[in-house]
ROLUM-564881 format. One line per 4 residues: number of its first residue (from 1); their letters; for each residue y, x, z of N, C-alpha, C, O. Coordinates in steps of 0.2 Angstrom, whole numbers, plus 5000, padded with zeros to 4 digits. Last residue first. Layout:
<nodes>
NUM) a) Y,X,Z,Y,X,Z,Y,X,Z,Y,X,Z; ...
</nodes>
This chain:
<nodes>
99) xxxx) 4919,5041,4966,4925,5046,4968,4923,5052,4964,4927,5057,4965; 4921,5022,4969,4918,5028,4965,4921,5033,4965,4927,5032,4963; 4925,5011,4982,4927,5016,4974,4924,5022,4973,4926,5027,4977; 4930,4996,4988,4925,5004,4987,4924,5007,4980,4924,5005,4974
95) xxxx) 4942,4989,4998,4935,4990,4990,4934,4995,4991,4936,4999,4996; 4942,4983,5011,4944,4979,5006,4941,4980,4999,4939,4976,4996; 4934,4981,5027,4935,4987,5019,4935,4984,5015,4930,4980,5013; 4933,4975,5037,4940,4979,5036,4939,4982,5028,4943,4985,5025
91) xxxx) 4922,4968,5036,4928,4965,5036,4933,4970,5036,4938,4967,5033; 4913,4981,5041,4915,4979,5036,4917,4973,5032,4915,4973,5026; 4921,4988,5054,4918,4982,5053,4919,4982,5044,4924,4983,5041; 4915,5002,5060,4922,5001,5054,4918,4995,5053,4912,4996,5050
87) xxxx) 4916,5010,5077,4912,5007,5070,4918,5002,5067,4923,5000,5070; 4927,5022,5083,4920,5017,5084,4920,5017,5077,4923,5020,5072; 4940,5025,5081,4937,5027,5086,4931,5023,5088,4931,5020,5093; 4948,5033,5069,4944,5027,5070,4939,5030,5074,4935,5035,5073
83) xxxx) 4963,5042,5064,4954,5043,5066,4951,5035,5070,4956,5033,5073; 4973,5047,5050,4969,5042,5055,4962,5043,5056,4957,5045,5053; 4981,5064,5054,4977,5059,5049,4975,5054,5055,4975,5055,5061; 4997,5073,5049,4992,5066,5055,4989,5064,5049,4990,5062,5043
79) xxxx) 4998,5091,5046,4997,5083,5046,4994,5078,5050,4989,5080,5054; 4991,5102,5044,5000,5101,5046,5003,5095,5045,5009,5094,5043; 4982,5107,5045,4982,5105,5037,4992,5103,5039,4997,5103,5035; 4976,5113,5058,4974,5118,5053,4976,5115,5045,4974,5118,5040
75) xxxx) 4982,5104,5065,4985,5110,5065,4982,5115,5058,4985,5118,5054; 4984,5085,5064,4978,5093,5062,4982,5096,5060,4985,5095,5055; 4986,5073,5077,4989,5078,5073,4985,5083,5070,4981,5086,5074; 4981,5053,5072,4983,5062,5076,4984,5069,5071,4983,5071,5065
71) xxxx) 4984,5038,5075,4985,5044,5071,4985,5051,5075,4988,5053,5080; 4970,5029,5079,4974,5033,5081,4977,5036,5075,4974,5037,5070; 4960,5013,5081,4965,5018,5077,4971,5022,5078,4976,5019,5077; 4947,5004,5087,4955,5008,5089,4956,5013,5085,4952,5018,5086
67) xxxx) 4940,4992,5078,4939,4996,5084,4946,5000,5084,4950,4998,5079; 4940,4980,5069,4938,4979,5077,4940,4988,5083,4942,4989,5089; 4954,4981,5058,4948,4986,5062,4947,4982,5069,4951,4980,5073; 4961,4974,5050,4957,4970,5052,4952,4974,5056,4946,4971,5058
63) xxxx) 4974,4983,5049,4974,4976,5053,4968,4971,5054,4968,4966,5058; 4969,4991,5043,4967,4993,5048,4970,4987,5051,4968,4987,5057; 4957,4990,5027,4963,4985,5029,4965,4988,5040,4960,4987,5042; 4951,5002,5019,4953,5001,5025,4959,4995,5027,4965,4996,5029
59) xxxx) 4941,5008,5003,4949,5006,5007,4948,5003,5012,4944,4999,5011; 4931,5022,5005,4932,5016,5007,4939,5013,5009,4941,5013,5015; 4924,5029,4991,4930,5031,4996,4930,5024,4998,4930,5019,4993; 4910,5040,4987,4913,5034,4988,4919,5034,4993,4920,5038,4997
55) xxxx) 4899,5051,4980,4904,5050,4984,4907,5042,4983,4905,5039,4978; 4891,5061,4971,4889,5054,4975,4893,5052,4980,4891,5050,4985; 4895,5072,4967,4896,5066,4963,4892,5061,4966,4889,5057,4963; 4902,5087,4974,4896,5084,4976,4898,5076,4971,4903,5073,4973
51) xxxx) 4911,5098,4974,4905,5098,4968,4900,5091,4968,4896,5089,4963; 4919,5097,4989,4918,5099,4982,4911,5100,4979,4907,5103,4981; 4920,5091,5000,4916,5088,4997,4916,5091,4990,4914,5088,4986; 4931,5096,5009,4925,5094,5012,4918,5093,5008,4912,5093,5011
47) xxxx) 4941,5099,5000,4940,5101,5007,4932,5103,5009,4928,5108,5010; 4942,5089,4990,4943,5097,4989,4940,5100,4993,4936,5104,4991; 4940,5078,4997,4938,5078,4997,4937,5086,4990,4932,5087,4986; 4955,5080,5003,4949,5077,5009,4941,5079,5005,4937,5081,5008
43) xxxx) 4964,5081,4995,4964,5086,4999,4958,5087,5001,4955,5092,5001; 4965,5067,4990,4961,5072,4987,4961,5079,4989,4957,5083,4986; 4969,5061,5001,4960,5060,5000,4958,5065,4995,4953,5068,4995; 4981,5060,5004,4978,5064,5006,4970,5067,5006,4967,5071,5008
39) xxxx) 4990,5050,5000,4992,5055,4997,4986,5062,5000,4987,5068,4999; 4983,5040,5007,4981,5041,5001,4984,5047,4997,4982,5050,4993; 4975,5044,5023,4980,5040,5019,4981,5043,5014,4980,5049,5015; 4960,5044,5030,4964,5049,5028,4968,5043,5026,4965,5038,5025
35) xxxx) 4948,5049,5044,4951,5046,5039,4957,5046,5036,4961,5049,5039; 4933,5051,5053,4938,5054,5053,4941,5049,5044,4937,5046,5040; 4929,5042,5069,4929,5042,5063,4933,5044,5057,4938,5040,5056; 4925,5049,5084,4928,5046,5077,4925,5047,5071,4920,5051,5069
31) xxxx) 4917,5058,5091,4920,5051,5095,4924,5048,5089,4928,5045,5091; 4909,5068,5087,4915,5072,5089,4922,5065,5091,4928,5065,5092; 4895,5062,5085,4897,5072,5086,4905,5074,5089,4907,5079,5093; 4896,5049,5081,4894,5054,5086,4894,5060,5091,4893,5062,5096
27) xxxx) 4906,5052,5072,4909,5046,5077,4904,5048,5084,4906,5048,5090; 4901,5060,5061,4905,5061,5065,4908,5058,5070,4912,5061,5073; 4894,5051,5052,4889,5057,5057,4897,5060,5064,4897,5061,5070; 4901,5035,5055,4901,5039,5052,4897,5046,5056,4898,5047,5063
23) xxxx) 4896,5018,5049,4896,5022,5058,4894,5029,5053,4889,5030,5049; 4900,5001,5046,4900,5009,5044,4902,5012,5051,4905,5010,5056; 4890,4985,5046,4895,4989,5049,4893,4998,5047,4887,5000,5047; 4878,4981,5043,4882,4976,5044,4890,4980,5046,4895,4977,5048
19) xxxx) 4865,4990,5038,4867,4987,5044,4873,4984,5047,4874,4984,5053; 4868,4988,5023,4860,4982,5028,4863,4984,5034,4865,4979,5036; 4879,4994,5024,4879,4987,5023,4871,4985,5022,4870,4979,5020; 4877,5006,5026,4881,5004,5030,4883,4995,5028,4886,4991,5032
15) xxxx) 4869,5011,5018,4867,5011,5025,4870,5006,5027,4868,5001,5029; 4879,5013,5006,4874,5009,5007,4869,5006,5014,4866,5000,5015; 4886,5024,5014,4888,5016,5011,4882,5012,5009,4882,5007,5012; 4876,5034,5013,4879,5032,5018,4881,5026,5017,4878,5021,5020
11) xxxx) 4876,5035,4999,4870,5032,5002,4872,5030,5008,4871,5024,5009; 4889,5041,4995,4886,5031,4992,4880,5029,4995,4879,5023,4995; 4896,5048,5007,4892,5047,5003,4887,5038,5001,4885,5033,5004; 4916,5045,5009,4908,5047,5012,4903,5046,5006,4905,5044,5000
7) xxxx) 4932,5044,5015,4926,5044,5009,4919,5048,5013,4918,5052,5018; 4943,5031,5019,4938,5034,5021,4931,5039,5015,4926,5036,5013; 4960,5027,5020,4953,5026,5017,4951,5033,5022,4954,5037,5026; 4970,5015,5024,4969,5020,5026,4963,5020,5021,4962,5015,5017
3) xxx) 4985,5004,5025,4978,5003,5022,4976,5012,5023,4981,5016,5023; 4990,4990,5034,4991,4996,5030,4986,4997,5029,4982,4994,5032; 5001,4975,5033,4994,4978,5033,4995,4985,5031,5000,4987,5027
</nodes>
């Protein structure tokens, strides 16, 4: 098993369980789901998400992902991160964590 996360906003996560599965503003806008492995989250969320305390990090079983998981490469951080390519059944999220 390996385990990825994902962080996002606790409202989003809440969406994401009445409608039975997580679907991120980016899986629209750019065909994934962007996601990260653990030495990497707090980069992700210096990056992305500084000041903001509604946050949540979603651990990821990717043995249990219905949809397709790539590692790819980012020029601008000099690293693979995982991107999930569709909807994150949540069968795959093992816990959720306050961030």
């Amino acid at each position: 098993m390996a385990t990825i996360y994902h962080v996002t906003t606790n409202e989003e996560w809440e969406e994401a369980r009445r409608k039975g599965y997580y679907e991120a503003p980016s899986l629209v806008s750019e065909g994934f789901i962007h996601c990260s492995k653990a030495h990497q989250v707090q980069g992700i969320i210096e990056r992305y998400f500084k000041g903001r305390n509604d946050l949540v990090k979603l651990e990821i079983d990717t043995d249990k992902l219905t949809s397709r998981m790539v590692e790819e490469w980012s020029p601008s951080v000099n690293d693979h991160f995982p991107h999930i390519f569709g909807r994150i059944n949540l069968e795959a999220i093992l816990q959720v964590f306050m961030v």
